[in-house]
C-alpha positions in Angstrom: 0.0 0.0 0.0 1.0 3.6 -0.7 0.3 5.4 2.4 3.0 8.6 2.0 1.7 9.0 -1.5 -2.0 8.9 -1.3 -2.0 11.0 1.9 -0.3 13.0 0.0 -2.8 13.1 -2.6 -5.5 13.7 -0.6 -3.1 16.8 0.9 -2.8 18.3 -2.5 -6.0 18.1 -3.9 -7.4 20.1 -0.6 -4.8 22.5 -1.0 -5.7 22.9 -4.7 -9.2 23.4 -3.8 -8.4 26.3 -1.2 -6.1 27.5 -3.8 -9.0 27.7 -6.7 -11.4 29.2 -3.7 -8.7 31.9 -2.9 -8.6 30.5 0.6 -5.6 29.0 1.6 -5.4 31.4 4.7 -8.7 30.0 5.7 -7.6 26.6 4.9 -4.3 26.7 7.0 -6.1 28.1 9.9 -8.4 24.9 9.4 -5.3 23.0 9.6 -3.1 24.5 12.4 -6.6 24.7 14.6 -6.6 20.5 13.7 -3.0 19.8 14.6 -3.1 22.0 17.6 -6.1 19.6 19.1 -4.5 16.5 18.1 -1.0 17.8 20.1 -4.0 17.7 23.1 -6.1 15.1 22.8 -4.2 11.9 23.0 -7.8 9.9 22.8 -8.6 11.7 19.6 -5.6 10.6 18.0 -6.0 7.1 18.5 -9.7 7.7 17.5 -8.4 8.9 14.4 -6.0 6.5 13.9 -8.1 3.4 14.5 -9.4 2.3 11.0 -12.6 0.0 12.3 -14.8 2.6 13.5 -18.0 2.9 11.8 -18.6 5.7 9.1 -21.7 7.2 11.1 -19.3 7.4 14.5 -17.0 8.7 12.2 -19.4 11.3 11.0 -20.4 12.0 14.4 -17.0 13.3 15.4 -16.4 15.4 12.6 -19.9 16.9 13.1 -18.7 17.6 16.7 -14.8 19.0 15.3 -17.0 21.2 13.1 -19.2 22.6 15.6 -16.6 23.2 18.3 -14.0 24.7 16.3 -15.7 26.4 13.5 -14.1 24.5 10.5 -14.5 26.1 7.3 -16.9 24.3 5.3 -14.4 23.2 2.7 -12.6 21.8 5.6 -15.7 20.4 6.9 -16.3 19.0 3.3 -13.2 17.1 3.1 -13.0 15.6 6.3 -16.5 13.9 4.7 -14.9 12.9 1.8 -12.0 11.4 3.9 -14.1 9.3 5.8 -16.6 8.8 2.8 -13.9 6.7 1.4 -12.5 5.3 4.8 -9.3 7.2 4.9 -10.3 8.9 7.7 -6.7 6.7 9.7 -5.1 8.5 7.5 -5.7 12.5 8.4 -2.3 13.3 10.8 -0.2 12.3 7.7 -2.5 14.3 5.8 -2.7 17.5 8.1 2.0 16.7 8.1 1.9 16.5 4.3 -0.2 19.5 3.8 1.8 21.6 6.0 4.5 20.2 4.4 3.2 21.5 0.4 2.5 24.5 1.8 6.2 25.5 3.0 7.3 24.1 -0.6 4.7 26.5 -2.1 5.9 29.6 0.0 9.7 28.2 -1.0 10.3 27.4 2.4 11.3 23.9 3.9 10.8 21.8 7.4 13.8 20.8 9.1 14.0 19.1 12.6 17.2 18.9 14.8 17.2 16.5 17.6 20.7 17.3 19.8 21.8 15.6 22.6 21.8 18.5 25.5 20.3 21.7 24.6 21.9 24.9 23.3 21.6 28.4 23.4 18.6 30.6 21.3 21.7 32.5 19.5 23.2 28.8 18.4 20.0 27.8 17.1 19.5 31.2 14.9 23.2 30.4 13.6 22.3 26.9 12.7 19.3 28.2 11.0 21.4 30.7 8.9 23.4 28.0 7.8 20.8 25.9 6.7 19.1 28.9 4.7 22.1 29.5 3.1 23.4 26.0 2.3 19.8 25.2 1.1 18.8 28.3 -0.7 15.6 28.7 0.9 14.1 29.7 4.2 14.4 26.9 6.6 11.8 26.5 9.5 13.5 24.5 12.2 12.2 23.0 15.5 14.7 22.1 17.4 14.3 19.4 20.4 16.8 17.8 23.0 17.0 14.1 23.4 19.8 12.3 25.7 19.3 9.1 25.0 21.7 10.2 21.6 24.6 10.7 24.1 26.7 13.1 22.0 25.8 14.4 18.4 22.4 15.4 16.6 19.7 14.3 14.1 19.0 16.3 11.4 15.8 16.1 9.2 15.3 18.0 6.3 12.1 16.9 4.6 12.8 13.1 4.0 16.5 13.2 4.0 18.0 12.2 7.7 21.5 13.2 8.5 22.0 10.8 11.8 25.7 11.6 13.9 24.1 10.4 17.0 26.4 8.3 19.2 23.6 6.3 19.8 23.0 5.4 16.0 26.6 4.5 15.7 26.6 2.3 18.6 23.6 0.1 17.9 25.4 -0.4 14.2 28.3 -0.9 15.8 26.6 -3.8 17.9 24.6 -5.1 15.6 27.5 -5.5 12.8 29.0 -7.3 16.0 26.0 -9.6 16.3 26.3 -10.5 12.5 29.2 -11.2 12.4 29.4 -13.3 15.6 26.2 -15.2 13.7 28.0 -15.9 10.2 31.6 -17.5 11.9 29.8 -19.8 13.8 
């Protein structure tokens, strides 16, 4: 199955909609308000998520999204049509991928940098610089602190992963170990 593609699909064709309708604002607004109360509601994720709910529970919900939060009706529209054709699982890729088109369409890209300790707000705008300039377009980073990497970073730009973790390179390390041990024997 083609998950990354079709969500993507379904990502593009909204935005071309919104586009046509001259309300992409309106759109992305739909969109941020969305991944906003995912970020909170850990039940509605896995709601979302689950594929074996019924279409008239699913219908229910989105009537309930729609009220609460004011969704456009476009918006409204093609949360239908996602669970319409029971793709509904699918909408946090979709809301990722849309985001995602629309920094390409502004000329601007997603980037993610995981370091091991954290680092000052004056590192982070140098790092951003970099990127922009290395890149060639604006770069919107988010970076985040993770530990368990020991020393070194992960960097994510769009699907390309630049990994200098210690951890990564320990678990190859031991695992090329493991192999190896395996085959002489």
């Amino acid at each position: 199955m083609t998950t990354f593609s079709e969500t993507q699909r379904y990502a593009k064709a909204v935005y071309k909609l919104a586009y046509e309708a001259k309300s992409i604002d309106i759109l992305e607004k739909d969109f941020l308000k969305l991944r906003e109360i995912l970020d909170q509601s850990s039940d509605l994720k896995k709601f979302i998520k689950n594929p074996t709910h019924k279409y008239s529970v699913i219908n229910n919900v989105i009537d309930a999204l729609v009220k609460n939060f004011s969704f456009s009706d476009l918006f409204s529209r093609f949360l239908r049509v996602l669970n319409k054709n029971r793709r509904f699982f699918f909408l946090e890729k979709i809301v990722n991928n849309f985001f995602d088109l629309l920094l390409n369409e502004k000329g601007e890209v997603l980037a993610t940098l995981k370091l091991s300790h954290t680092i000052s707000d004056s590192d982070k705008a140098d790092i951003a610089k970099k990127l922009d300039n290395i890149l060639k377009k604006k770069i919107n980073i988010s970076f985040s602190v993770d530990p368990s990497l020991l020393v070194g970073s992960i960097l994510q730009i769009g699907s390309t992963m630049i990994d200098t973790s210690a951890k990564t390179r320990s678990e190859e390390h031991t695992s090329e170990l493991q192999s190896q041990f395996r085959i002489s024997y």
